[in-house]
C-alpha positions in Angstrom: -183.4 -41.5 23.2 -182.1 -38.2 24.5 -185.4 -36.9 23.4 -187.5 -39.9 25.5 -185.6 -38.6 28.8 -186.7 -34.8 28.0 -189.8 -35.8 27.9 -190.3 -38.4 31.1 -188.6 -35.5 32.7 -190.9 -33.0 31.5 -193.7 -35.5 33.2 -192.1 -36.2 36.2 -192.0 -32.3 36.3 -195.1 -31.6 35.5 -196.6 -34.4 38.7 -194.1 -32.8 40.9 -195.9 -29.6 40.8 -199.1 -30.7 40.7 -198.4 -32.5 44.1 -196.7 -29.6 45.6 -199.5 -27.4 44.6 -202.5 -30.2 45.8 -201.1 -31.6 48.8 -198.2 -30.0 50.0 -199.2 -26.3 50.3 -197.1 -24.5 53.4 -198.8 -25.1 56.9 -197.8 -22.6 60.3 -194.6 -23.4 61.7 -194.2 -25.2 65.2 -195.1 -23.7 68.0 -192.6 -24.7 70.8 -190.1 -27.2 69.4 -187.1 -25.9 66.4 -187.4 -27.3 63.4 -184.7 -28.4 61.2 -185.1 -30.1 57.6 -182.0 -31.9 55.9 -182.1 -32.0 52.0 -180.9 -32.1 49.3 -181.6 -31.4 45.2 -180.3 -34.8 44.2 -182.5 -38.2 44.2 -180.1 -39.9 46.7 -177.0 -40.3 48.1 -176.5 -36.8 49.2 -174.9 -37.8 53.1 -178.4 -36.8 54.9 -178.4 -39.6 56.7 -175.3 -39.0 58.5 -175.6 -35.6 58.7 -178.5 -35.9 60.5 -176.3 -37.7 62.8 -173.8 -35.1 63.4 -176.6 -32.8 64.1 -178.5 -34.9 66.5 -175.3 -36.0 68.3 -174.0 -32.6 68.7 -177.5 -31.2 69.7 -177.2 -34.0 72.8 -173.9 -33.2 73.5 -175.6 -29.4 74.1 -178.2 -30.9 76.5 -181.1 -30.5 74.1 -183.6 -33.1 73.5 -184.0 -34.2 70.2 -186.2 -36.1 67.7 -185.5 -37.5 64.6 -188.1 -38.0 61.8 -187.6 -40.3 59.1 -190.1 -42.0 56.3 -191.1 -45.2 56.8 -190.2 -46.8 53.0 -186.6 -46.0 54.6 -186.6 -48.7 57.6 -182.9 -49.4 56.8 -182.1 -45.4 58.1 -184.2 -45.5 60.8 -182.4 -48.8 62.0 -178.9 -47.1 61.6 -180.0 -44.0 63.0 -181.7 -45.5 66.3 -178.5 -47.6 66.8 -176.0 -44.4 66.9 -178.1 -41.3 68.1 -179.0 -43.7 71.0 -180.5 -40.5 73.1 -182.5 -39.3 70.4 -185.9 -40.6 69.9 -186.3 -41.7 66.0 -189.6 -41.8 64.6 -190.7 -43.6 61.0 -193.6 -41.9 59.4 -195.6 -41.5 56.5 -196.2 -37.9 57.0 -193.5 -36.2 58.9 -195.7 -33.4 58.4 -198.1 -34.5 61.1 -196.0 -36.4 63.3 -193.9 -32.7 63.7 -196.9 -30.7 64.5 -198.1 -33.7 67.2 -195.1 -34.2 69.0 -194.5 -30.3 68.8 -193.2 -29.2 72.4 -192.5 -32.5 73.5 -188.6 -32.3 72.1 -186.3 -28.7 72.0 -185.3 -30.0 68.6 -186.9 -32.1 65.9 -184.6 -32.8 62.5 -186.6 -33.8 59.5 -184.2 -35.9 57.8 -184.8 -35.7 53.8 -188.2 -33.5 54.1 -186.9 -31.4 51.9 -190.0 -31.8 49.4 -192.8 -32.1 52.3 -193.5 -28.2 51.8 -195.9 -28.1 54.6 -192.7 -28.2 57.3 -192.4 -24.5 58.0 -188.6 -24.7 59.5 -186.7 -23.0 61.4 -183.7 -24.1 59.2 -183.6 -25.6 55.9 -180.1 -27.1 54.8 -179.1 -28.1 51.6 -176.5 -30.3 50.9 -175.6 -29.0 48.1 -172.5 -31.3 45.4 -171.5 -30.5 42.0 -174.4 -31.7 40.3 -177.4 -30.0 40.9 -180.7 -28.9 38.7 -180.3 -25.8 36.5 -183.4 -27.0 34.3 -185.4 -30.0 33.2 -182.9 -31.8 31.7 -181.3 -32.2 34.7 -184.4 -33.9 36.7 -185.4 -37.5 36.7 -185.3 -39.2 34.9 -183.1 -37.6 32.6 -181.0 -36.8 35.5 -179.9 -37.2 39.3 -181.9 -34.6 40.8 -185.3 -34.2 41.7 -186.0 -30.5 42.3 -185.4 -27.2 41.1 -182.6 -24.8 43.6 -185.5 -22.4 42.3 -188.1 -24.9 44.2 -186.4 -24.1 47.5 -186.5 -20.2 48.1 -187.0 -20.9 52.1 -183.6 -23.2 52.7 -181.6 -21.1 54.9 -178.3 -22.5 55.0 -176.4 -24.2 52.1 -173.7 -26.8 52.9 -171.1 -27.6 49.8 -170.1 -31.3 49.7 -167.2 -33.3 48.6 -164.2 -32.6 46.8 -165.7 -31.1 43.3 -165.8 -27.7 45.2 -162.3 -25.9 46.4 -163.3 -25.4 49.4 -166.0 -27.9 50.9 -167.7 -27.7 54.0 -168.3 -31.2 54.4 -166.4 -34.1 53.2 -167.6 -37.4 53.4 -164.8 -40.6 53.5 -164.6 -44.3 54.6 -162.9 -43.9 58.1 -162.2 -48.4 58.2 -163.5 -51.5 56.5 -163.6 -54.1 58.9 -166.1 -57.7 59.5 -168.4 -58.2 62.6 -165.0 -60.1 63.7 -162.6 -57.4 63.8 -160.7 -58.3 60.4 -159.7 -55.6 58.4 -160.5 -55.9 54.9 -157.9 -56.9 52.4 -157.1 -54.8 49.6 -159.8 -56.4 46.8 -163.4 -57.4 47.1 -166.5 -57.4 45.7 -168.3 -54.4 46.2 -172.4 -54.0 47.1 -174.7 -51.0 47.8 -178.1 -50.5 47.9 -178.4 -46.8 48.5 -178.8 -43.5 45.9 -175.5 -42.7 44.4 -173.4 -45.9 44.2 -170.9 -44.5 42.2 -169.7 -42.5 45.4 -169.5 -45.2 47.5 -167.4 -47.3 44.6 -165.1 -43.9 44.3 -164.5 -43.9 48.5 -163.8 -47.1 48.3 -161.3 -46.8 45.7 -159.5 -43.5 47.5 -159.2 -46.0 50.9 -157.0 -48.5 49.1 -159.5 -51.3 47.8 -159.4 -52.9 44.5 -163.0 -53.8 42.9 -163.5 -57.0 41.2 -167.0 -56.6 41.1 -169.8 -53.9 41.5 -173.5 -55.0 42.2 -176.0 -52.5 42.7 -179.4 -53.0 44.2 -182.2 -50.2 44.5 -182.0 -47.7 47.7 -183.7 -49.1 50.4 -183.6 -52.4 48.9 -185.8 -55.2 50.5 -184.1 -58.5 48.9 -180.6 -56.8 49.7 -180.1 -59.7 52.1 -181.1 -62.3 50.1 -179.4 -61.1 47.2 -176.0 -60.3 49.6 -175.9 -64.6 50.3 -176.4 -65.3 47.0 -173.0 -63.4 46.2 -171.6 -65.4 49.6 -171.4 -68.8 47.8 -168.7 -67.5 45.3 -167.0 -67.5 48.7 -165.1 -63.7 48.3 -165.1 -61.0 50.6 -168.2 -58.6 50.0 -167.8 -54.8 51.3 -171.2 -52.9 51.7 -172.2 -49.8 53.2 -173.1 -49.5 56.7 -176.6 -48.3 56.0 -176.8 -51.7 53.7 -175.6 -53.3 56.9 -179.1 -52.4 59.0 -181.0 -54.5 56.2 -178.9 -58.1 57.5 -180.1 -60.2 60.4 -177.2 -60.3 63.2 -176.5 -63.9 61.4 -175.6 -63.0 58.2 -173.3 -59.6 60.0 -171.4 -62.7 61.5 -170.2 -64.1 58.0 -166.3 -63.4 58.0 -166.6 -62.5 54.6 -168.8 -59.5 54.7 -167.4 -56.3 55.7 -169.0 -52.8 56.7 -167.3 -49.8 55.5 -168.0 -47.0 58.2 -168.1 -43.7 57.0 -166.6 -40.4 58.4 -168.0 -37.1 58.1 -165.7 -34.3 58.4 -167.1 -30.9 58.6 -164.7 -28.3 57.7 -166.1 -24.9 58.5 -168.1 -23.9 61.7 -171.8 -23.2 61.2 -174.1 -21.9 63.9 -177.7 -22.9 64.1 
């Protein structure tokens, strides 16, 4: 079996730079606006998403004017993003790529988030978020792994960001801040726990380092498009639910009202000062 992985990794690997080398070859740089690209090695869960965040609120808080681009398979981001950068503009796209170089000038900043693999971008910064497991070879690379790239892939990122507690000293550490319902109810200290996002086992260990006891883990596939439907099923055993809050963008505002589902909101806490 160990072998079987090897070798869909090998394949993966081999389409991976076939696409790079076809269609993604490195385009000029923007001509007016800065570019910024959040990535990361890793398939998912990295904290991208609310990284971006941080960037594009503290950006605003600077007076810049800023854009955000994000793909369009990920409509459950853009949601969450457009409801807290409310003074940035967020854009879903198939090709951030293009959408960069048209709206070039009309924004002082534009943040790519997760176009870390879209080598056309030509940034001015390139930040990876970088955790204790990355790619040292094949092995490591879906699906025989987490990640999805080489740090050999990536000779143009220009700043790297260490994440969580697996290194001494982090410079970003990412935590569950308060668990409450659309109500105002905090949660209780057990629950069934649901995510739909790329490294569930990180949201299952914040949960467990804020207090809460899982009866049950269900996972669904990131960006998951019966995540509601699945969600009320799991209602009718009539137990408290906790999901993420990027899970939460997916509900319609009735199904937020149930007092049994609760939204754990996350807290980024960046511990070292970084100049962009």
């Amino acid at each position: 079996m160990d072998f079987l992985w090897v070798l869909f990794a090998l394949i993966y690997r081999f389409f991976y730079k076939m696409n790079r080398f076809v269609f993604l070859r490195p385009q000029k740089p923007l001509q007016k606006s800065k570019l910024i690209i959040i990535g990361s090695y890793l398939m998912g869960g990295a904290g991208k998403t609310p990284f971006t965040l941080y960037l594009a609120k503290s950006f605003l808080k600077e007076n810049f004017t800023v854009a955000i681009l994000c793909h369009s398979k990920a409509m459950d981001e853009y949601e969450w993003l457009q409801q807290e950068a409310l003074d940035a503009k967020v854009f879903s796209t198939k090709n951030r790529f293009r959408l960069a170089k048209k709206i070039d000038g009309l924004f002082d900043i534009i943040i790519a988030d997760d176009g870390f693999e879209d080598f056309r971008l030509s940034a001015h910064h390139k930040i990876a978020l970088q955790w204790g497991e990355f790619a040292h070879d094949i092995i490591d690379l879906f699906p025989s792994g987490y990640c999805r790239s080489l740090k050999k892939d990536h000779p143009d990122v220009t700043m790297t960001l260490y994440c969580g507690n697996s290194f001494i000293d982090p410079d970003l550490v990412f935590s569950i801040s308060e668990i409450k319902n659309e109500q105002g109810d905090s949660l209780n200290k057990s629950a069934t726990a649901m995510c739909g996002i790329g490294n569930p086992d990180r949201f299952f260990s914040d949960l467990q380092d804020f207090g809460i006891t899982i009866e049950k883990k269900i996972i669904r596939p990131d960006h998951d498009r019966k995540f509601e439907l699945m969600l009320k099923k799991e209602l009718l055993l009539g137990k408290p639910i906790v999901i993420t809050e990027k899970d939460c963008c997916r509900l319609t505002l009735e199904t937020r009202k149930i007092p049994l589902v609760f939204v754990a909101k996350q807290k980024l806490s960046v511990l070292h000062d970084f100049k962009l």
